[in-house]
C-alpha positions in Angstrom: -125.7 36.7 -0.4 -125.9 33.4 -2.2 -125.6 30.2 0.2 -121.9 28.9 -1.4 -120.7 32.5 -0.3 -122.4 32.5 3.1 -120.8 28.5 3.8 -117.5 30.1 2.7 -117.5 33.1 5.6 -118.7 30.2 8.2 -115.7 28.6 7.9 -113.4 31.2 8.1 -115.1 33.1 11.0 -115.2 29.2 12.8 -111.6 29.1 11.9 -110.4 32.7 13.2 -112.1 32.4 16.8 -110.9 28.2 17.3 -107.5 29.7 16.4 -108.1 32.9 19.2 -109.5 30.5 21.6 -106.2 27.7 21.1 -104.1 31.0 22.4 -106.9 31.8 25.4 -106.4 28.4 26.9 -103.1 28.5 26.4 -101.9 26.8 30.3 -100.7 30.1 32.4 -97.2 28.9 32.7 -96.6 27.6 29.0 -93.3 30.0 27.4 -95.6 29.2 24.3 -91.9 27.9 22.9 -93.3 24.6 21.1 -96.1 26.1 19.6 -95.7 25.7 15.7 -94.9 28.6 13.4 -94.3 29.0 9.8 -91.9 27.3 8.2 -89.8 28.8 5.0 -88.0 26.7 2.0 -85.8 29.3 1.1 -84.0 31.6 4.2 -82.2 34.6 4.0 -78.6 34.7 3.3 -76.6 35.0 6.7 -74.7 38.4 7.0 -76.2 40.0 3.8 -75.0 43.3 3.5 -77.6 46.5 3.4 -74.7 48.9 2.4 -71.2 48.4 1.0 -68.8 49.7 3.1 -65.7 51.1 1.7 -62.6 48.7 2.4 -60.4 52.1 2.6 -63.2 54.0 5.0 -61.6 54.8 8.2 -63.1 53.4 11.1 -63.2 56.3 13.7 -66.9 56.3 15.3 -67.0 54.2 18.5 -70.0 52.4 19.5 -71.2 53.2 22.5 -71.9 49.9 23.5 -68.6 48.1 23.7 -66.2 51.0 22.2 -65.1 49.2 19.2 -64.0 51.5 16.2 -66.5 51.7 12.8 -66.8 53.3 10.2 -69.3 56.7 9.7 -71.5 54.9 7.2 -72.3 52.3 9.6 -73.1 54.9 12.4 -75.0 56.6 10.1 -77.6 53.7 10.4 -77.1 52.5 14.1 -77.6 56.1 15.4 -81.2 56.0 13.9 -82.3 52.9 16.0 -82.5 51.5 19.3 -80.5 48.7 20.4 -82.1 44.9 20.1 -82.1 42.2 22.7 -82.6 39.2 21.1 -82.8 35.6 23.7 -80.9 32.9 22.1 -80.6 29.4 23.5 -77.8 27.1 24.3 -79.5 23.4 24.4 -77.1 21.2 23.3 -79.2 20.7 20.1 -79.5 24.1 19.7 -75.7 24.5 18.7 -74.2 25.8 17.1 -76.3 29.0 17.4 -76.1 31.6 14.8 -75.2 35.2 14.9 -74.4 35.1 18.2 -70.6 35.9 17.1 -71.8 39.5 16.1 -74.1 40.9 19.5 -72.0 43.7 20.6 -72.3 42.4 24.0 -74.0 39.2 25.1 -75.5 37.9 28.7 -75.5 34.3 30.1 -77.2 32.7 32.8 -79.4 29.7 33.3 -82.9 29.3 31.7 -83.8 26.3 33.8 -82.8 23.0 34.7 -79.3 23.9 34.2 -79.3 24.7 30.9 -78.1 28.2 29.8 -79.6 31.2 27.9 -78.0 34.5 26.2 -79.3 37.3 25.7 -77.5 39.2 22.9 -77.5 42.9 22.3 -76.7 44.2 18.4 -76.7 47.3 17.3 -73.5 48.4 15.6 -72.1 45.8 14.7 -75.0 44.9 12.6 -75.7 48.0 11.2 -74.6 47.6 7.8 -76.5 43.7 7.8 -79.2 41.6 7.6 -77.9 39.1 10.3 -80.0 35.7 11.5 -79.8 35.1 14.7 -81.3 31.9 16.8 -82.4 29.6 17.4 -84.9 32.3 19.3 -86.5 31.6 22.7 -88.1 32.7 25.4 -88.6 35.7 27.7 -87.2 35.8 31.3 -87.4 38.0 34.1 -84.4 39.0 34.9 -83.3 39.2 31.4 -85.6 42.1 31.2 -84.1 43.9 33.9 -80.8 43.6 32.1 -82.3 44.6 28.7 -83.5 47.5 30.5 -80.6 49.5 30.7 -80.3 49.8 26.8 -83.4 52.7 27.2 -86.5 52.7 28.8 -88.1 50.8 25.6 -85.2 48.6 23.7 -86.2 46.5 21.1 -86.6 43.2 22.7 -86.9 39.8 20.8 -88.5 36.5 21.9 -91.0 33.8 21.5 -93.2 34.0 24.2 -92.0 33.7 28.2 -92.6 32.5 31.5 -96.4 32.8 32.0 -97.1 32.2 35.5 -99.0 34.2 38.5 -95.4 34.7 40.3 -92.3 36.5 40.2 -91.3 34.6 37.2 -94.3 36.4 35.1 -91.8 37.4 32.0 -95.0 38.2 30.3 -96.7 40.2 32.6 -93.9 42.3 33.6 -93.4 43.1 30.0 -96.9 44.2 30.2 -96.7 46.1 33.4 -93.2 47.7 31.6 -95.7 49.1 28.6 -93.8 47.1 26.7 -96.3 45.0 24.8 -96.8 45.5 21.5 -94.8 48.0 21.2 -90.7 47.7 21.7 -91.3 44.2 22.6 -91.4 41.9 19.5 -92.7 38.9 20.7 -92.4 36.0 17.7 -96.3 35.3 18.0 -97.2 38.6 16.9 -94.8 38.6 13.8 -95.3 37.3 10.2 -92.7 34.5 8.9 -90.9 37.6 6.6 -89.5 38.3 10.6 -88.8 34.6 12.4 -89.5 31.3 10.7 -89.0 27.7 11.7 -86.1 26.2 10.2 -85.9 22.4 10.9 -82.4 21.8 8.5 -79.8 24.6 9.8 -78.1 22.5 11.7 -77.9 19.7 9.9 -79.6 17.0 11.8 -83.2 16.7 13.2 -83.8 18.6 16.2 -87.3 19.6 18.7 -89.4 22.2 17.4 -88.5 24.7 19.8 -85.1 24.4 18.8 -85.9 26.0 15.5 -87.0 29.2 15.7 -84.3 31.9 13.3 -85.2 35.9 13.0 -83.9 38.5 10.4 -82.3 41.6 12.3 -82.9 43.7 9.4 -87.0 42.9 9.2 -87.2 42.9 13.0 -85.9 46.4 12.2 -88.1 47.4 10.0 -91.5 46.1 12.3 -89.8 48.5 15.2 -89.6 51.7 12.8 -93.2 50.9 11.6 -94.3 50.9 15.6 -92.3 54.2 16.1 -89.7 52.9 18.2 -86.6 54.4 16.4 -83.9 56.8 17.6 -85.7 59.7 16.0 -88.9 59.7 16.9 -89.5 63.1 18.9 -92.9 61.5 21.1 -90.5 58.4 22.5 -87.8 58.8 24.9 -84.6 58.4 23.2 -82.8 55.6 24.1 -79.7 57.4 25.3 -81.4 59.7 27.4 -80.9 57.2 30.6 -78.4 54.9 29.3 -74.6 55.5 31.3 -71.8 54.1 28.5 -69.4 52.5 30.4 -65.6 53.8 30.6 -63.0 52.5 27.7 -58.8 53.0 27.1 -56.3 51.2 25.6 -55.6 49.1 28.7 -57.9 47.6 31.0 -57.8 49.4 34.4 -59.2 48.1 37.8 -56.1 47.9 39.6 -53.6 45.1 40.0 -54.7 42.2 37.6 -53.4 38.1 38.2 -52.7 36.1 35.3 -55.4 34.7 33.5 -55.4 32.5 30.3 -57.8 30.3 30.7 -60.8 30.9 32.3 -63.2 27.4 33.5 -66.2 27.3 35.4 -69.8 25.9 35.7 -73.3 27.4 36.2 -74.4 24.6 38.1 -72.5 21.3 39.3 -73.1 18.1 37.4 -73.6 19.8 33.9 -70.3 19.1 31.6 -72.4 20.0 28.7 -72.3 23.4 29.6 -69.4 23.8 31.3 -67.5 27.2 29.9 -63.3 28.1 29.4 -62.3 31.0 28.0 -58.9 30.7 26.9 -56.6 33.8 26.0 -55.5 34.3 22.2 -52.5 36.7 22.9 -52.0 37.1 19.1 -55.7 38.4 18.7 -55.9 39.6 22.1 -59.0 37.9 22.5 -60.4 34.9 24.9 -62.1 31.9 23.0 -64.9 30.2 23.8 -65.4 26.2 24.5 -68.5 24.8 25.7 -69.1 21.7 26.8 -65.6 20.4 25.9 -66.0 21.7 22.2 -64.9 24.8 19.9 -67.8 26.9 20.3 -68.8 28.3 17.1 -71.3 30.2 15.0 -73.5 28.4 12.5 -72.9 32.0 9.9 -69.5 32.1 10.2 -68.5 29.0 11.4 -65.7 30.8 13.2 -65.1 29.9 17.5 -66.7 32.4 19.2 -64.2 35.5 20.7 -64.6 37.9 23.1 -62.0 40.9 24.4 -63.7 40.9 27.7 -65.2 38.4 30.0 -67.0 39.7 33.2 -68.3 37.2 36.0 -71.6 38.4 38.3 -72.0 36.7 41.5 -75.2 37.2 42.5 -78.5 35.7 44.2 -80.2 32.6 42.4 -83.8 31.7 43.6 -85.8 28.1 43.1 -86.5 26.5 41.2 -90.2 28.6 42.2 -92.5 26.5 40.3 -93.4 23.3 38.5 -92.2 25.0 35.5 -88.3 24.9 37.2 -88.7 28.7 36.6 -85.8 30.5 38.4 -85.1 34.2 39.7 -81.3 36.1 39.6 -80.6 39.2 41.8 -80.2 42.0 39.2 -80.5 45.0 41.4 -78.2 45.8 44.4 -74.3 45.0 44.7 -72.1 42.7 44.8 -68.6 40.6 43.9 -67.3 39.7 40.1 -64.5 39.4 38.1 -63.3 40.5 34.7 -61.0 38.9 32.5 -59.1 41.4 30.2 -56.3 40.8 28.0 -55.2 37.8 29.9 -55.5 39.1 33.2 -57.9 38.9 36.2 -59.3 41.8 37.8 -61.9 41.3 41.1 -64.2 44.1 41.2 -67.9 44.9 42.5 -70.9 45.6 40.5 -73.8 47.6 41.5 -77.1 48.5 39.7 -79.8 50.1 41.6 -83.2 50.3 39.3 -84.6 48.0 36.8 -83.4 50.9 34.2 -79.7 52.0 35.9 -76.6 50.7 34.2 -74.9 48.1 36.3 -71.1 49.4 36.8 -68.1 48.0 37.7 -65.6 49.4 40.6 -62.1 47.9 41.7 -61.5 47.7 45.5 -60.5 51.1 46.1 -64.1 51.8 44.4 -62.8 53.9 40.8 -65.1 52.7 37.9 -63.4 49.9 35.8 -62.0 50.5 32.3 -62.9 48.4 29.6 -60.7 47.9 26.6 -62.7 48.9 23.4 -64.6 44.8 22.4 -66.9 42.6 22.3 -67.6 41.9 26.0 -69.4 38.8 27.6 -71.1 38.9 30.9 -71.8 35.3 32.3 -74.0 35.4 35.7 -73.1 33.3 38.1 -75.0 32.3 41.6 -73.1 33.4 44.9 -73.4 30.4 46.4 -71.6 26.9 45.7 -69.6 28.3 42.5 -66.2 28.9 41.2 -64.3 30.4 38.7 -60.9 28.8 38.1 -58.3 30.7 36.2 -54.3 30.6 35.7 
């Protein structure tokens, strides 16, 4: 081996363990969020179509998610994956996010310090598209526990997590779920072809970790390459624990109260993320405003709509750490309300394991009805907050 040759191997072997030992002393409790990635010049096309649907193709398949009507070419690719949980932010920079207009059925709570995350499940509604979604962040706890009841292993998207040696280890329970490396696709361990940095979507200069966009259709593809699909005989199939929930043409959880508009906050003292949902009876949808503004999405630029709103009152513990890490009740029972084709309905909601479907029951304790939607679950803490509605 000649000495040019030998200097050459040097440096990348001296490169290759600095870069492994910049992610060993990595502080515990980083979410590893403003750690730089690749950026791209040119991004995929939002909402790319993988198939061509028929415009005269009747849409009789339900999903099982939300109960909407498609067509048998789109569940002809949906029924050969899992479904993906994909965290999305809500910063005020971060808006306005994109795809979030197309999860089948999205979940919102606080991150920390007030500020508000989703988590947003796709699966058949994106079937037939490459869809980008983001800006991407973070893994939480609870989050997990919710993800949890799409199948023992869903596809779940993030960029890194809380970190830290308490109950707010995102990381380590993902480990500890046998998650790691496998259904979970954790941005640090994917190329740029999956999530890149885009520092221009919005328009305007934002932080880093505001930045962060994935593909649907190549986090797909990393998922089939790791086995996790809806075919492969050696995983548990996703719906082999997962309880649908119950849908008709009208909702049912006994006698409803009017309910146009829908306000409330997640914590006091925030306007900037204060939600209303406010009934289109036309469309038979609510609308969504946050922080005093249209909400929208950056691939459609259309307000974001929802058929059903549901509203979890449950425990909300800490901040725990420096960090400002905090910890929701996800397991057990107690009080909510949905909002359904302009009508309130109180109910309880239950949800015994990590992997058990949370369900819905009116007071005389018969399982809500969902009309077929999109549906939008916003957790709320039990104590020292209101919904107002009218």
């Amino acid at each position: 081996m000649n000495k040019k040759l030998s200097f050459i191997i040097s440096l990348v072997v001296t490169y290759l363990v600095g870069v492994g030992a910049g992610y060993a002393f990595l502080p515990k409790s980083t979410d590893e969020s403003a750690l730089l990635s690749p950026e791209v010049s040119t991004v995929p096309t939002a909402g790319k179509p993988l198939v061509v649907i028929d415009p005269g193709e009747p849409k009789n398949q339900t999903c099982p998610l939300n109960g909407l009507s498609h067509t048998t070419t789109e569940k002809s690719l949906w029924e050969k994956r899992r479904p993906m949980a994909i965290m999305i932010e809500n910063h005020q920079e971060a808006r306005p996010q994109s795809g979030i207009g197309s999860a089948d059925i999205v979940y919102e709570t606080v991150a920390e310090g007030a500020i508000t995350r989703f988590m947003g499940i796709y699966y058949c509604d994106i079937a037939a598209q490459d869809l980008i979604v983001g800006p991407v962040r973070s893994a939480r706890t609870y989050f997990l526990d919710w993800a949890s009841e799409y199948g023992k292993y869903p596809i779940y998207v993030h960029v890194g997590g809380a970190n830290t040696p308490n109950k707010a280890n995102a990381l380590g329970h993902i480990k500890d779920y046998g998650w790691q490396g496998a259904n979970d696709l954790n941005q640090f361990g994917l190329s740029v072809k999956e999530c890149w940095r885009d520092y221009n979507r919005i328009g305007h200069t934002v932080a880093t970790e505001h930045t962060m966009y994935c593909s649907t259709n190549n986090l797909t593809k990393v998922a089939e390459k790791r086995g996790f699909t809806a075919l492969d005989p050696k995983k548990d199939p996703w719906t082999k624990f997962f309880v649908p929930w119950k849908f008709g043409e009208t909702p049912d959880g006994g006698p409803g109260k009017p309910a146009t508009s829908v306000g409330f906050d997640f914590w006091k003292d925030y306007p900037q993320y204060h939600v209303t949902w406010t009934y289109d009876s036309n469309a038979k949808v609510y609308l969504r405003n946050n922080g005093g503004e249209a909400h929208k999405d950056k691939n459609t630029d259309e307000q974001i709509k929802t058929g059903t709103v549901v509203v979890i009152f449950t425990t909300e513990t800490g901040p725990i750490d420096a960090e400002k890490h905090l910890l929701y009740g996800t397991t057990g029972s107690g009080n909510g309300l949905i909002f359904s084709q302009g009508q309130a309905f109180p109910v309880t909601w239950s949800k015994k394991t990590r992997l058990d479907r949370t369900i819905f029951k009116d007071s005389k304790g018969k399982e809500f009805q969902f009309v077929p939607g999109k549906i939008w679950i916003e957790i709320l803490s039990k104590v020292n907050t209101s919904v107002s509605y009218q």
